[in-house]
C-alpha positions as CSV (number, residue, x, y, z in Angstrom):
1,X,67.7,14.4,83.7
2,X,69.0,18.3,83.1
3,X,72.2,17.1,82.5
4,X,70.4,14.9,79.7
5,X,68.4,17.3,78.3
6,X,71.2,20.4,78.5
7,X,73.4,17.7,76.6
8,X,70.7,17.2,73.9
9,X,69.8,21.2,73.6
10,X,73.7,21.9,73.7
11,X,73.9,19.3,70.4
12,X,71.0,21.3,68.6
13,X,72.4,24.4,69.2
14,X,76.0,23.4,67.7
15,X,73.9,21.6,64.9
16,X,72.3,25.3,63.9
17,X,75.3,27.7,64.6
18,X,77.2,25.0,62.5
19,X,74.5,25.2,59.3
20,X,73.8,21.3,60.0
21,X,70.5,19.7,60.3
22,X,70.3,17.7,63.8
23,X,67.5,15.1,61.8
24,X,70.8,12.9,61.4
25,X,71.4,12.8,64.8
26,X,70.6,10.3,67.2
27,X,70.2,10.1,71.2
28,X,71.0,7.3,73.3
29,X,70.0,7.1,76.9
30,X,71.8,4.5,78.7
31,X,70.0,4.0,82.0
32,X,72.1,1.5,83.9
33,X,71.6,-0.6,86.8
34,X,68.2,-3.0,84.9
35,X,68.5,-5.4,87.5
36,X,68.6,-3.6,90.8
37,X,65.9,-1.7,89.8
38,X,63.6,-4.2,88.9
39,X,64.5,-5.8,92.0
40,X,63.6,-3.0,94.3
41,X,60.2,-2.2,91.9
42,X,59.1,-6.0,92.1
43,X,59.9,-6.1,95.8
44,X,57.0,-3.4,96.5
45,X,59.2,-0.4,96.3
46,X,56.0,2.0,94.4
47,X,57.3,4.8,92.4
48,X,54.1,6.6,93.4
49,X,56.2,7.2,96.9
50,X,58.4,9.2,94.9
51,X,56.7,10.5,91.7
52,X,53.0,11.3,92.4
53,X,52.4,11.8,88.4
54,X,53.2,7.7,88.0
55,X,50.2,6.3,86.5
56,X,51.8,2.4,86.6
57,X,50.7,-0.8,89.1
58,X,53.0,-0.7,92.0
59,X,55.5,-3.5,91.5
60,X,55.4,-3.1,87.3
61,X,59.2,-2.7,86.8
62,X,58.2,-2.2,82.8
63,X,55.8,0.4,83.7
64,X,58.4,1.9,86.3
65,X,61.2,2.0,83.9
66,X,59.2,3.5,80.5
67,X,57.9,6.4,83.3
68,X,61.7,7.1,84.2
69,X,62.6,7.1,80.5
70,X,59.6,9.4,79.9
71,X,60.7,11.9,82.3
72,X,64.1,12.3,80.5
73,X,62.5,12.9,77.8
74,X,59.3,15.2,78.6
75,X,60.0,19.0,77.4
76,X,62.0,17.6,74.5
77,X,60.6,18.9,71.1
78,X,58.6,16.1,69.5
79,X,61.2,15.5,66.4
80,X,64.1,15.4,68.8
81,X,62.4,13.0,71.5
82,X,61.6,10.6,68.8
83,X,65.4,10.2,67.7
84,X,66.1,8.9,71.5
85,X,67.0,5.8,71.9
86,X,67.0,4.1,75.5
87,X,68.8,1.1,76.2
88,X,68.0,-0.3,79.9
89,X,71.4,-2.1,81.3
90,X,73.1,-4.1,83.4
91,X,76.4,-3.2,83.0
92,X,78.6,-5.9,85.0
93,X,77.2,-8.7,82.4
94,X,79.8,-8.0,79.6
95,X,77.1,-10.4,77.0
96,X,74.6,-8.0,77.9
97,X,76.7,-5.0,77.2
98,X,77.9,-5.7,74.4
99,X,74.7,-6.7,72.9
100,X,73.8,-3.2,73.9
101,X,77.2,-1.6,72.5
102,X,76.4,-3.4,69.5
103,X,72.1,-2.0,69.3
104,X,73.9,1.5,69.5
105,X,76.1,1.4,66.6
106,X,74.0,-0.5,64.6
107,X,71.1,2.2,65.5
108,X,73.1,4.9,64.5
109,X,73.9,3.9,61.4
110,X,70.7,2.6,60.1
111,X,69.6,6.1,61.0
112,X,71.9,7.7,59.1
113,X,71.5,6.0,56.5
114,X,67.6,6.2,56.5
115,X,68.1,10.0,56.8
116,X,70.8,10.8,54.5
């Protein structure tokens, strides 16, 4: 999650000491691994064991994987947390990733193109 948001905050700060505006770009989380962890949440695994702060049902992998999205993106400044984009994967089903590859370029360029 620092990794994330020192990668985002890095970004910014290249954007400003370059004289660019950052409104054009866009994040993308990749969190990998969709089906294990639903698995293990539907299973009875309760995120509450290891996150006091989740507010979900135990055995809600939606709930579960909006909460771990949130926490990459909690301390982020408002305008900059609304340009990420998550995109929850399995990565060994080639359909499903390049549906996903696919999402991401499209995303990006709509963007742009609504912000240019």
């Amino acid at each position: 999650m620092a990794l994330f948001k020192g990668t985002v905050e890095q970004l910014a700060k290249i954007d400003e000491e370059k004289g660019k505006s950052s409104d054009c770009r866009l994040y993308v989380l990749f969190l990998n691994k969709r089906d294990l962890f639903e698995q293990k949440i539907e299973s009875g695994i309760d995120l509450r064991d290891y996150f006091e702060e989740f507010g979900g049902v135990a055995g809600d992998s939606r709930a579960a994987a909006a909460f771990i999205k949130d926490l990459f993106i909690v301390g982020l400044p408002a305008d900059v947390a609304a340009r990420v984009v998550c995109h929850y994967s399995v990565a060994v089903d080639t359909k499903n990733t390049k549906i996903v590859f696919d999402d991401v370029v499209n995303s990006d360029i709509l963007y742009r193109f609504a912000n240019s």
